[in-house]
Each structure stands twice: as C-alpha cells, then as structure tokens.
C-alpha positions in Angstrom: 14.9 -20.1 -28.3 11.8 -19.8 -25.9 13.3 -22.3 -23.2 16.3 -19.9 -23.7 14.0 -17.0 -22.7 12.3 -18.6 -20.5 15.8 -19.7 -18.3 16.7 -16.1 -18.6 13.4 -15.0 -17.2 13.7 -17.4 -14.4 17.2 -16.3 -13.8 15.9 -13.2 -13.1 13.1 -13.5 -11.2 15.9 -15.4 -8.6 18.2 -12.6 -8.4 17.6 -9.6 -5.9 16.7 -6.6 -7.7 17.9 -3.4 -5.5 14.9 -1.7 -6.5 12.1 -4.3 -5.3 14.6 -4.4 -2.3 14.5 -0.8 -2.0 10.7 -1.1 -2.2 10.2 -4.2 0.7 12.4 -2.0 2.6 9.6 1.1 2.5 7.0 -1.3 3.6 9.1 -2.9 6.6 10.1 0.7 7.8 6.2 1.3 7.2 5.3 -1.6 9.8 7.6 -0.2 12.2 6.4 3.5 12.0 2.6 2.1 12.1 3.8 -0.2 15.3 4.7 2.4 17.2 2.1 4.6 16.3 -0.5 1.9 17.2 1.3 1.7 21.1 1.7 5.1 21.4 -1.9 5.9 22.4 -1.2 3.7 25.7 1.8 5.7 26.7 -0.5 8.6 26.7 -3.1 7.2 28.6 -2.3 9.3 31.5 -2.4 12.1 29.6 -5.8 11.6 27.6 -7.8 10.8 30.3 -6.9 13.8 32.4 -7.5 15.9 29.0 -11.0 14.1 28.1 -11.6 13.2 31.8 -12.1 8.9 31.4 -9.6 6.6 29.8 -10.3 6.6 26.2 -8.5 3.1 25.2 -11.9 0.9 26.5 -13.1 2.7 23.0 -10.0 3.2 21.2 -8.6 -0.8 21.3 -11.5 -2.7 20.5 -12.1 -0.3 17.4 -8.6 -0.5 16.6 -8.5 -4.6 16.2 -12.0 -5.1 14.7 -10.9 -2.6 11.7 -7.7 -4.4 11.3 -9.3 -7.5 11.4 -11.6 -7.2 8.8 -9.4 -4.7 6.8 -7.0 -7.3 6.6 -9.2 -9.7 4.2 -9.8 -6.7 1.6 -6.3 -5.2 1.6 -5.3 -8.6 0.3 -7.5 -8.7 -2.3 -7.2 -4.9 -2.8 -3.3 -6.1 -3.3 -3.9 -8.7 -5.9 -6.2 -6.5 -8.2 -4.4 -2.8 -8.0 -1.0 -3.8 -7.2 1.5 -2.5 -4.9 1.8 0.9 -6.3 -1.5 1.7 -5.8 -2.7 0.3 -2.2 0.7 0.6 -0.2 0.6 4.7 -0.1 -2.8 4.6 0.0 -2.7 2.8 3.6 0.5 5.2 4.3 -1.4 8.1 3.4 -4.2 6.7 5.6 -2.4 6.3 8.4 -1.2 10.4 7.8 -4.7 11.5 8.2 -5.4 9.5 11.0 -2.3 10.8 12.9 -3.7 14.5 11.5 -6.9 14.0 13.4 -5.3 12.5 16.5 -3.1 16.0 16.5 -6.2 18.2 16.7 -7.0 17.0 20.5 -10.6 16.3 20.0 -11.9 12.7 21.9 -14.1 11.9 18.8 -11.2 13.0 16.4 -8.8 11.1 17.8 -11.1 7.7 18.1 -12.1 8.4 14.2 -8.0 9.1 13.5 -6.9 6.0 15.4 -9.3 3.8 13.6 -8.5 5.0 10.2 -5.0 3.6 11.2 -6.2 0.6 11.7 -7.3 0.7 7.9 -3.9 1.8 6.5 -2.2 -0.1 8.8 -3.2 -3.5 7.4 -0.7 -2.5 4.3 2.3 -2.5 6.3 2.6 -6.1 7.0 1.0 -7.6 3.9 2.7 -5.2 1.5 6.1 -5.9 2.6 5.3 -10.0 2.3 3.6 -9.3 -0.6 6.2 -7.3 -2.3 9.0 -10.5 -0.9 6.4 -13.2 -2.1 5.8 -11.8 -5.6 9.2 -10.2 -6.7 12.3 -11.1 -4.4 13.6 -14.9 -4.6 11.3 -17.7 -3.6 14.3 -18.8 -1.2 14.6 -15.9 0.7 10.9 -15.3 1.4 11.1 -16.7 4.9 13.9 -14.3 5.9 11.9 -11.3 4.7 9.0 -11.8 6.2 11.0 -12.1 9.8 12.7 -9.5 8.9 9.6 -7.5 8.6 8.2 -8.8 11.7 11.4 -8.0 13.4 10.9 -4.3 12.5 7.5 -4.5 14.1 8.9 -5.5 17.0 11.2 -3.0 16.9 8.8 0.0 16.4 6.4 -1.6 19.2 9.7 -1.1 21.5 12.3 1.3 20.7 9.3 3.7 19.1 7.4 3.7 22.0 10.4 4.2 24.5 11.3 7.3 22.2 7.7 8.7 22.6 7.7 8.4 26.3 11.3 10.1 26.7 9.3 13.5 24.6 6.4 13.1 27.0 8.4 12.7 30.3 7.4 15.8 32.4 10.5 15.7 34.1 12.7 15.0 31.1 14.7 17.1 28.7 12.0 17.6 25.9 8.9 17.2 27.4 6.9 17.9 24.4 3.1 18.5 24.2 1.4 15.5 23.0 -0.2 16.6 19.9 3.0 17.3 18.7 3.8 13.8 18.6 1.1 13.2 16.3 2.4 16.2 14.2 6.0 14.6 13.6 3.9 11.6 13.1 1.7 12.7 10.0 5.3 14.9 8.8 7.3 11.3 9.0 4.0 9.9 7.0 4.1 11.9 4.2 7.9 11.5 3.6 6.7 7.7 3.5 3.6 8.4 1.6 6.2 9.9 -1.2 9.4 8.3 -1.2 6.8 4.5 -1.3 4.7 6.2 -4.2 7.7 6.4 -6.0 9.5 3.2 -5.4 6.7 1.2 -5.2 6.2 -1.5 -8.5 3.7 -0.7 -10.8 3.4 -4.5 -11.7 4.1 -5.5 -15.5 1.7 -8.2 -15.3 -1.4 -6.4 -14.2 -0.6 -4.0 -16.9 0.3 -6.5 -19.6 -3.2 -8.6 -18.9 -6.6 -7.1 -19.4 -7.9 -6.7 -16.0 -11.0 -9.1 -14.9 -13.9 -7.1 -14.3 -15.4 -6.7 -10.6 -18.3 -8.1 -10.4 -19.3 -10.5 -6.9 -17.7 -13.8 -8.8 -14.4 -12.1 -9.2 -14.6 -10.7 -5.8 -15.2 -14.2 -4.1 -13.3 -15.9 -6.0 -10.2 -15.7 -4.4 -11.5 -16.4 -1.0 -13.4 -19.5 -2.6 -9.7 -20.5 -3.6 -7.8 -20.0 -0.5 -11.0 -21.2 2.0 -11.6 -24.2 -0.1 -7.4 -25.5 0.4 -7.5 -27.2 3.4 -3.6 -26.2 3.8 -4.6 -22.4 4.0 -6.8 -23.5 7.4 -3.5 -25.3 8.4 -1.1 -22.4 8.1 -3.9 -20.3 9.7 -4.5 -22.0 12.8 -0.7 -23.2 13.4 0.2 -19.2 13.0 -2.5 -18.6 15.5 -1.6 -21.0 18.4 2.2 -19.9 17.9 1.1 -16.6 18.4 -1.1 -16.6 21.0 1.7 -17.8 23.9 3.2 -14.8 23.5 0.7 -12.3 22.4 -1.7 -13.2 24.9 -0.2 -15.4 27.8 3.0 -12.9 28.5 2.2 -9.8 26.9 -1.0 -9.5 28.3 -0.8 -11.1 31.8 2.6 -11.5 32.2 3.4 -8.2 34.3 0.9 -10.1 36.5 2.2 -13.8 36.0 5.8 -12.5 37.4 4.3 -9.8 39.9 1.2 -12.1 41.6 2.5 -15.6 40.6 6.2 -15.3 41.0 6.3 -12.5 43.1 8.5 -10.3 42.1 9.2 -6.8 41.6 6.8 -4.7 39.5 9.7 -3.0 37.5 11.9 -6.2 37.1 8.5 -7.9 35.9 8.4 -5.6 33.5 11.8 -5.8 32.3 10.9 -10.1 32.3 8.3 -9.6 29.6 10.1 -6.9 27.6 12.7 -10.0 27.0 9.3 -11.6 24.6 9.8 -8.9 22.0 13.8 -8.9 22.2 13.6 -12.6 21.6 11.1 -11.8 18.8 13.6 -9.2 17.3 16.3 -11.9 17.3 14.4 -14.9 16.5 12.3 -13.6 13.1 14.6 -13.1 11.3 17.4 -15.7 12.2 14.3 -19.0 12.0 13.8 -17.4 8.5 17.2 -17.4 7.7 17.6 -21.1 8.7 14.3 -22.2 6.8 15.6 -20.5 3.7 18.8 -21.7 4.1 18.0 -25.3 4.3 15.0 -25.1 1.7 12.5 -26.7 3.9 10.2 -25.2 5.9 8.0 -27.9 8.3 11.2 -29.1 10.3 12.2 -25.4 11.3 8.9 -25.1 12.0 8.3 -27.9 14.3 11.7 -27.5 15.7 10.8 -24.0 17.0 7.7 -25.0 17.9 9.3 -27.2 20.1 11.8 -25.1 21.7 8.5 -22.5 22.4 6.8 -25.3 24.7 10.1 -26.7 26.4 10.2 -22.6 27.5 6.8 -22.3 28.1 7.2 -25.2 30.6 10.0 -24.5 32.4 8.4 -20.2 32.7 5.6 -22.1 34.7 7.0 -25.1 36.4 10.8 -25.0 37.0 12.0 -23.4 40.3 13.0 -20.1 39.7 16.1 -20.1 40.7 17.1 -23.5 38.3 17.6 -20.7 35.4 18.2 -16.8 34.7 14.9 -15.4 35.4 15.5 -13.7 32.2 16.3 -16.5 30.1 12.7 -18.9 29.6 11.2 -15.1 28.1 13.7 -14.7 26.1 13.7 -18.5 24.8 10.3 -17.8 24.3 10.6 -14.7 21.9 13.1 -16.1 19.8 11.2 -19.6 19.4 8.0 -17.8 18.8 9.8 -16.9 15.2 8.5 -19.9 14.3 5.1 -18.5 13.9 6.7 -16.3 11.0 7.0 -19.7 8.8 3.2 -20.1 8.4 3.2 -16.5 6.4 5.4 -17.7 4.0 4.1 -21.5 3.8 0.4 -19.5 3.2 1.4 -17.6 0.4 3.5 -20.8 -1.0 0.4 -23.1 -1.5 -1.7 -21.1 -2.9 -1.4 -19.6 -6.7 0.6 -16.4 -7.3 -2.2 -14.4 -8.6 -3.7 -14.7 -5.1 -0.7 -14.1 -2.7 -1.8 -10.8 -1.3 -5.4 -12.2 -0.6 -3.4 -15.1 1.2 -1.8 -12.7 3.5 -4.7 -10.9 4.2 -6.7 -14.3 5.3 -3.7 -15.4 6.9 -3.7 -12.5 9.3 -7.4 -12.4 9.8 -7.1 -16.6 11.2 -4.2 -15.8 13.0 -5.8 -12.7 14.4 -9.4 -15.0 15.0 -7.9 -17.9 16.4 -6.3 -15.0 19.1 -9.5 -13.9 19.7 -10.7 -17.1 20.7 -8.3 -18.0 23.0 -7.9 -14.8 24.8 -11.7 -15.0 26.7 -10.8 -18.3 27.9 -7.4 -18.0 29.3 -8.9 -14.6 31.2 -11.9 -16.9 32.2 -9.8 -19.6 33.7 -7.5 -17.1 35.4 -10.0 -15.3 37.0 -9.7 -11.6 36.1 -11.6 -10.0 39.1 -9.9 -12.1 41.3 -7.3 -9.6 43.1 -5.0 -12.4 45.1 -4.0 -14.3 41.8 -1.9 -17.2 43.1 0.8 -19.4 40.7 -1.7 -22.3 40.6 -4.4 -19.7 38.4 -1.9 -19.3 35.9 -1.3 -22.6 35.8 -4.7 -23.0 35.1 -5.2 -20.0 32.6 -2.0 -20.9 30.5 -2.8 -24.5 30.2 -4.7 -24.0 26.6 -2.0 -22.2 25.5 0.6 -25.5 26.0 -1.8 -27.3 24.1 -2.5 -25.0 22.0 1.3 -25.2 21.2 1.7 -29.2 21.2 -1.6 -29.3 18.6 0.1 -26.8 16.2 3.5 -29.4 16.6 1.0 -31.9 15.6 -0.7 -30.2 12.7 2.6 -28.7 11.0 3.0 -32.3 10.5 0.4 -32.0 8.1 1.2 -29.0 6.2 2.5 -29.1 3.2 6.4 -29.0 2.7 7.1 -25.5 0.7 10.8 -25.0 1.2 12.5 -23.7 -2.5 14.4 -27.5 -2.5 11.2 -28.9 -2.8 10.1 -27.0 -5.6 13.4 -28.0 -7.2 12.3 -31.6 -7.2 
C-alpha cells in the first residue's frame, strides 16, 4: 500500500500542475518587469542629470550591484525557510516602494528607491527557479529557468525601448519621467497581489515543525552548499559563460565595433543589441534540448563550444568572411549555455536547500564577473582615446580562456540530467 502511495505521489510531483505553472509564470513576468526597471534609470540619464545637475548613475550602479549581490545569498536562504508565499511579494512589494520613491524626484530618494530594488529584485530570478526546482517536473527545470532568463532579456530590451518611446521629446507621448515610475509602482502592486495569491504556501514547511534560528541553522546551509566542491564548479562555469557577454560586448562592444572595427556608431549599436536577441532565442531552446535529452554536461559543453568558435571569429575573422550580424548573434544564443549551471546547482545539492543554492549561485556568478571586469578594462586601456583592434585583442583574451577553462571544468561537473536520476 505505501509503495502504492508513494508511486502516486511521485506521479504527481512529475506532472505540471497549472497552478505552480501559473505561479512560475508571476515570478518570470516579475524578472522582466524588475529588468526593465533596473535599465530604465540609464535611459534617463540625460534627464536626471540636467534635473539634479551631475549624472547620478556613478552613485546609483555601484549601489545597485553591491545590494543585489549580497541580497542574493539571504533571499535564498530567506526562500528555503519562509517559502515562496512569503518572500516573492515581499521583494515585489519592495521593488513598489522603491519605484514610489524614485517618482517623488528627489536625488537622495531616488538613490535610496533604486537600491531598495536591488533588494526585491533578487526574488525575481531565484523565485521563479525556485518555484521550477521545487514543484514543476525535474525534467523540465532546464527549460524554465531559460525561459525565465529569456524574459529578462526581454524586459532589459523591449521594456526599455518602450520607456524611451514615453520619454522622446519629439515623440507622440512624451511623458514626464516621474510618471514612468508611477505606472511602475501601479504595475507593481497588481504583481504584489495577483503573486500573493498564487504563490504556494508550501505543505512541507507547514507539515514539519520549523527549526529554530539560531547562527547554526543560519550557516548551515551555506556550510552545505560551500563545503560541495560541485557547487564551486557550477559557480565559476556560470561565471566565465557569463562574462563574454555581459562584460566583453555589452560593456565595450559599442566600442569594440566603433574603435576596433570601425564602423558606424548606430549600426554598432544595432551589432551588440543581436547578444540579447541571441540570449532570447538561445535560453530557452539549450534548456529545451538539455531536458529533452536528460543530460546536462554535453549541452553544456556543446554550447560552450559554439560561444568560443563565435567569440573567435567576432575578433579574428575578416569582416567581410561573415554577416556582421551573425558572430553576435551566435554568441547570444550559445551563451544559453550559462543557463545549465542554475539548474545543475540546485540538482546537487539537497532539496531543502534549493533556494539558498540559487542565491549562492548568483552571488559566484556575479563575483567571478567582478573579477574579470577590472582586468579586461586594465588590459584595454580605458583612458586610452585611439583604441585600436589589437587592444581588444588584448582586453578580450581572458575572456577566451576564461571560456576554454569553463569547457574544461564542465568536464568535471557532475552529470544531473532526469535520465541520470533514472539509473
């Protein structure tokens, strides 16, 4: 009778249930609304610094990172002990207040709003993989988690483009800028509501008395994650799949195309705006392949692969041997790779811990960024004004090893596809 129950239980924990579906769908539309809220204060840069008189994002940025950083290693845990139903709307609600404060116009307002966004904003991402890790199939996972990152993308791009065509002086709408913060904090408390609702209250955390929190319960989760070697792994392989992108061509590429390549300013633009296309396109389709196969390392070192061969022929090919369009694009769709260490992270670690494993997954992937990007602006030579192709040679050289040595660890991580589990 009890292996009866327990098939039936397992059965069920495979199927998709519309209403976890319903509530993974909240958080994804969550990290797109909190993607383009994040990019929306560089649109208005222009505007800001004529209303405060300097260019607030020097402040704003840095702020911004270093409270998502470190917010991401407590939401996780926050996750884990509370539950979705208690932490997602929370950060929703967060994000509200922060856009509330952005709306009142006031410099030291809008620093304090944008930062509290930061905070809330660390529950976008990690809810939704959370939500897919803990109650939708094992063997979709992968294809969640791009399909959350492909939302991202999305907000970063089409939610941006729509707050610049309200700004645009000479455009139809040309709405005053605290306004956009307005419709914001009114599209966050629809969010705030419809998530509080949906969200999961989690049988299991009420079923089992609670452990009390006290500093051993606290650390022990991040004992248990920092102690498996395979967390570091998934970590740094996320972190040097990342970085290519993240850092070599949407940071310097404008510059890589304009300076190196020399070409047009507008069509250099248009070059790197292909990275977050190919991102849109390549999340959730590598996640879809990895679940569909059941194995995770080989799509992973397979798009790996694809990422360096386009990373190479960006810098050294001729530019007229491809589209100028294409090695970008390439890039972006390969660099969904980078998705598969968010699922293999949560997959070797125990279930009880999952949203603590996102959270320290974000945080290496986010560190291992921050270590890269001094040196690839050292090598490049920021204050140098005539940058020539051979200085990006130079600059983006750590990042095509940094590409090749995460090829070479994933040979080391652990294989955590659902046929594996089967055997």
């Amino acid at each position: 009778m009890s292996s009866h129950t327990d098939l039936n239980a397992q059965k069920s924990e495979q199927a998709l249930n519309p209403v976890y579906v319903l509530a993974w769908l909240l958080c994804a539309v969550f990290y797109f609304y909190q993607y383009a809220i994040r990019a929306t204060p560089g649109i208005m840069q222009g505007i800001l610094t004529e209303n405060w008189g300097h260019n607030p994002l020097g402040i704003m940025v840095p702020l911004y990172y270093v409270a998502y950083a470190g917010m991401a290693l407590i939401a996780g845990f926050l996750l884990d002990r509370y539950g979705a139903h208690k932490t997602i709307p929370a950060g929703i609600a967060l994000v509200t207040i922060g856009s509330l404060f952005f709306a009142r116009g006031y410099e030291w307002l809008a620093i304090t709003g944008f930062t509290l966004q930061a905070v809330g904003s660390i529950f976008a991402f990690l809810g939704a993989s959370y939500i897919a890790a803990r109650y939708l199939p094992q063997r979709m996972l992968a294809i969640f988690v791009g399909f959350t990152e492909c939302l991202g993308m999305a907000g970063a791009a089409f939610g941006s483009k729509l707050v610049s065509i309200f700004l645009d002086p000479a455009g139809a709408f040309h709405v005053q800028w605290q306004k956009i913060w307005i419709a914001f904090a009114i599209i966050g408390v629809i969010l705030t509501v419809s998530t509080f609702i949906v969200m999961p209250h989690g049988k299991k955390d009420e079923e089992e008395p609670r452990q009390k929190l006290d500093f051993s319960s606290l650390i022990q989760p991040f004992q248990l994650i920092f102690s498996n070697p395979q967390s570091w792994l998934a970590g740094v392989i996320g972190g040097l799949l990342f970085a290519p992108t993240t850092i070599g061509i949407l940071a310097w590429g404008t510059s890589f195309f304009s300076k190196g390549e020399h070409i047009g300013i507008a069509e250099a633009a248009t070059l790197v705006s292909m990275v977050p296309l190919g991102w849109v396109i390549g999340c959730p389709l590598i996640g879809y392949i990895s679940d569909k196969i059941g194995h995770r390392r080989p799509v992973l070192i397979g798009g790996s692969s694809l990422l360096l061969l386009s990373y190479i022929s960006l810098l050294y090919l001729p530019t007229a041997t491809l589209p100028a369009y294409m090695p970008p694009l390439l890039m972006g769709i390969a660099s969904g790779a980078a998705m598969l260490p968010f699922s293999v992270m949560k997959e070797v670690n125990p279930p009880e811990v999952k949203g603590t494993a996102a959270g320290i997954m974000n945080f290496l992937v986010f560190l291992t960024s921050s270590l890269i990007s001094p040196v690839i602006t050292c090598l490049i030579g920021s204050h140098n004004q005539n940058l020539t192709l051979a200085d990006f040679h130079r600059g983006f050289m750590p990042l095509i090893v940094g590409i090749a040595l995460a090829i070479f660890l994933s040979f080391f991580l652990r294989e955590t596809g659902w046929k594996h589990s089967q055997k």
